[in-house]
N, C-alpha and C positions, 0 to 999 in steps of 0.2 A: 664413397670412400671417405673415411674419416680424415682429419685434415693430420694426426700424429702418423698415419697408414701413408697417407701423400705425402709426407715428409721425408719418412724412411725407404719409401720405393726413389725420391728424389736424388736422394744422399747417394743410394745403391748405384741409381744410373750412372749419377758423377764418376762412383768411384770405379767401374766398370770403363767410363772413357777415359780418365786418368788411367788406370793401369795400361789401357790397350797405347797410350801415347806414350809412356815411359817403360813399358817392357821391351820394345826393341831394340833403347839404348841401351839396357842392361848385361844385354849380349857381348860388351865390350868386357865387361867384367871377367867371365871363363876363356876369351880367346887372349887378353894379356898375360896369363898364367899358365898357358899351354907352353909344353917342352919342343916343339916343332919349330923352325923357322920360317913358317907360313903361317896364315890365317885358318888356323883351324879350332876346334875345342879341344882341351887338355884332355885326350881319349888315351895318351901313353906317357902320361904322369905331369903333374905342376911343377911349373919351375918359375924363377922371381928373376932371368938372365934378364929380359925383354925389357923390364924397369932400370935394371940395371944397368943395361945399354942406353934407356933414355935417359937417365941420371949421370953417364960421365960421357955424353955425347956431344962437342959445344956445339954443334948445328940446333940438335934440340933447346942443350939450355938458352940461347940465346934466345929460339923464337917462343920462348916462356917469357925471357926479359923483355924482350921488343913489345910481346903482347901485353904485359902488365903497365910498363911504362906507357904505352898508347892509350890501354882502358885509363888508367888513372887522369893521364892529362885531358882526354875527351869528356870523361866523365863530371868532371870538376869544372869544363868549359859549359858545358852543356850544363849543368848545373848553375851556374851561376846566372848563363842567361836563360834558361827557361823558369829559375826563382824570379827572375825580373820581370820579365815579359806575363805568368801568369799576374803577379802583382797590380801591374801596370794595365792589365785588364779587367783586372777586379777594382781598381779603383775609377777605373774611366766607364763609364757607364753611357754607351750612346749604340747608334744603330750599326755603326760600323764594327764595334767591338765584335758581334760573330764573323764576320766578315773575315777579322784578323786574324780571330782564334782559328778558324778552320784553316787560311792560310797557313797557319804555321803547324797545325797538323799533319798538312799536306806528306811530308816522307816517313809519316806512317802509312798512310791510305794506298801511297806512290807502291805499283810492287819490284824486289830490289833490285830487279837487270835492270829495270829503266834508272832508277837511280844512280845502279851503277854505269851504265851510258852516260847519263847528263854529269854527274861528276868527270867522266875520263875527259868529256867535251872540254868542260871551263877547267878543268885542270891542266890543258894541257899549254894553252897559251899563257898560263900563270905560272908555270914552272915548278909545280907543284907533285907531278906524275914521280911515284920512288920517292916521296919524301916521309918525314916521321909528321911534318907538317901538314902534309895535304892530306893523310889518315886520319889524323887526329880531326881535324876540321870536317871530316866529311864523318866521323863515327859522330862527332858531337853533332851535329845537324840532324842525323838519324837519328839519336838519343832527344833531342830536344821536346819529342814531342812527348813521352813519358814522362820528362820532369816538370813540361807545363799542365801533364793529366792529373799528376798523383798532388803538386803545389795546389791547383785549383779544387780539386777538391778537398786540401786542407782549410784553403781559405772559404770554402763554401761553411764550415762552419766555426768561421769566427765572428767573432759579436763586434761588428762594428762600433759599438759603444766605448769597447778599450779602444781606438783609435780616436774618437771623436772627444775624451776624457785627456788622450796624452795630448791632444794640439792645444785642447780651450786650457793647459797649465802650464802653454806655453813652448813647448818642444815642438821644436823643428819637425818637417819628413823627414829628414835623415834619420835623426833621433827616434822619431816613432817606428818610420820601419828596422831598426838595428833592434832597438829595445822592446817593442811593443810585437809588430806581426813574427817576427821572425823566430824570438824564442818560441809562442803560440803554434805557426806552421813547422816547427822543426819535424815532428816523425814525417811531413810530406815530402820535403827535402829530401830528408834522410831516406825515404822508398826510391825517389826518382834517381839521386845517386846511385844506387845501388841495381835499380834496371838499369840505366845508365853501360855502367861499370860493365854489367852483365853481358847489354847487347854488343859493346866492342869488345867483348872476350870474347864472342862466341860469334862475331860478323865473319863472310868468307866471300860475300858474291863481289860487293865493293871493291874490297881490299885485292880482290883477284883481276879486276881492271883496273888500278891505280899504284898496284906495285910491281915491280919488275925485279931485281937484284937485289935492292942496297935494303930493302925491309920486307923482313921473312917471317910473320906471326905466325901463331900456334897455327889456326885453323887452317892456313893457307899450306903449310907443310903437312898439315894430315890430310890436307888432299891430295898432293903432291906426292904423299906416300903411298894411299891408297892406287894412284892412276901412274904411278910409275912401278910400283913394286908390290908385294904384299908380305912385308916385314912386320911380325905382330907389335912390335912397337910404337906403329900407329895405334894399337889396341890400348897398349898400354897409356900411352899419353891422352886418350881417349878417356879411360879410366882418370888421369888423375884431374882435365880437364870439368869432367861432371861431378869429380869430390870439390874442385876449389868453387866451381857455381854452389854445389849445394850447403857450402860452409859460408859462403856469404848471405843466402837465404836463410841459414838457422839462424848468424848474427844478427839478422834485421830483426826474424820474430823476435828473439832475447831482447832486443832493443824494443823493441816497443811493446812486447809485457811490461818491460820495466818501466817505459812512458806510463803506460794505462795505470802501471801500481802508484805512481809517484801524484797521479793527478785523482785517483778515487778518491 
């Protein structure tokens, strides 16, 4: 087999398990549009009530609000220490450093009932159970370890030599990580935010042992809907849940075509 032949049978297989993973959410698409008040397909004509009903619902709008407020604040936590922590691994260089990195990969590897167990655990004598707080801190922990993946391999290819240039001219660390690495690793950031973001918009196992009442996110109500009821309005929010992931996916690539054009 020629190696352009192995190429294109490669691409083919991907794109074959790509579709088989994203055509069953697609399904969400024809049963929000259906005229029925069940989960059915729009088989006796389209109607836009279902959106409409999610649009002037406050139960819904809120758990749109609740959920963006939490991805924003988790995201930008976890962001900032998983910027540090890859940093601070990249510059410490000894035997222990995989040691820590793996540690702190750990609630990737972890799968999510156990996480979500050992959170309810320490969450509960912290007072934390039902809060906007103890979500946040427990999505940013899950997220943490995307933003130390995508930083570390931004830093995997910076030229230590801008570092080594900004001290011996006299600049502080401070100074060199603000001005030197940080513009440098910026689209790495910029990725890990944005899984970030992602995976506390779309978290449901966690958030379903650490909330009770007083916080009601997206994901946790379309469960909710689906196992109490079947109101295609779950469909609908469903739908607009996979357009607002796949608009912050197109922002990133725009973002970093524009990176890649700006540094050619």
């Amino acid at each position: 087999m020629t190696p352009s032949r192995g190429r294109r049978v490669t691409q083919g297989v991907a794109w074959i398990i790509l579709l088989i993973l994203i055509i069953p959410s697609l399904v969400a698409f024809p049963v929000s549009v259906t005229s029925n008040t069940y989960l059915s397909l729009p088989w006796n004509g389209v109607s836009l009530q279902h959106f409409r009903n999610l649009f002037t619902s406050p139960e819904w709008l809120s758990s749109f609000g609740q959920s963006f407020v939490i991805a924003v604040a988790s995201s930008v936590l976890s962001t900032v220490l998983g910027t540090l922590a890859a940093i601070g691994l990249w510059r410490l260089s000894s035997r222990f450093t995989e040691a820590i990195r793996a540690f702190l990969l750990l609630p990737l590897m972890v799968p999510p009932i156990i996480s979500a167990m050992a959170f309810y655990r320490w969450w509960v004598p912290l007072g934390l159970i039902d809060s906007y707080l103890g979500i946040i801190l427990a999505h940013a922990i899950l997220a943490l370890p995307m933003v130390i993946i995508t930083v570390s391999a931004a830093l995997a290819n910076f030229d230590p030599r801008l570092e080594q240039a900004s001290r011996s001219l006299g600049a502080s660390l401070r100074t060199t990580v603000w001005r030197i690495i940080l513009p440098v690793i910026r689209p790495g950031i910029l990725a890990g935010a944005i899984f970030a973001f992602i995976l506390s918009w779309d978290e449901i196992v966690v958030t379903l042992f650490i909330s009770k009442f007083d916080v009601f996110t997206l994901p946790r109500r379309l469960w909710n809907g689906m196992r109490e009821n079947t109101d295609p309005t779950v469909a609908a929010a469903a739908v607009v849940l996979i357009c607002i992931t796949l608009v912050v996916l197109v922002v990133f690539a725009l973002l970093a075509r524009r990176r890649r054009g700006e540094t050619a």
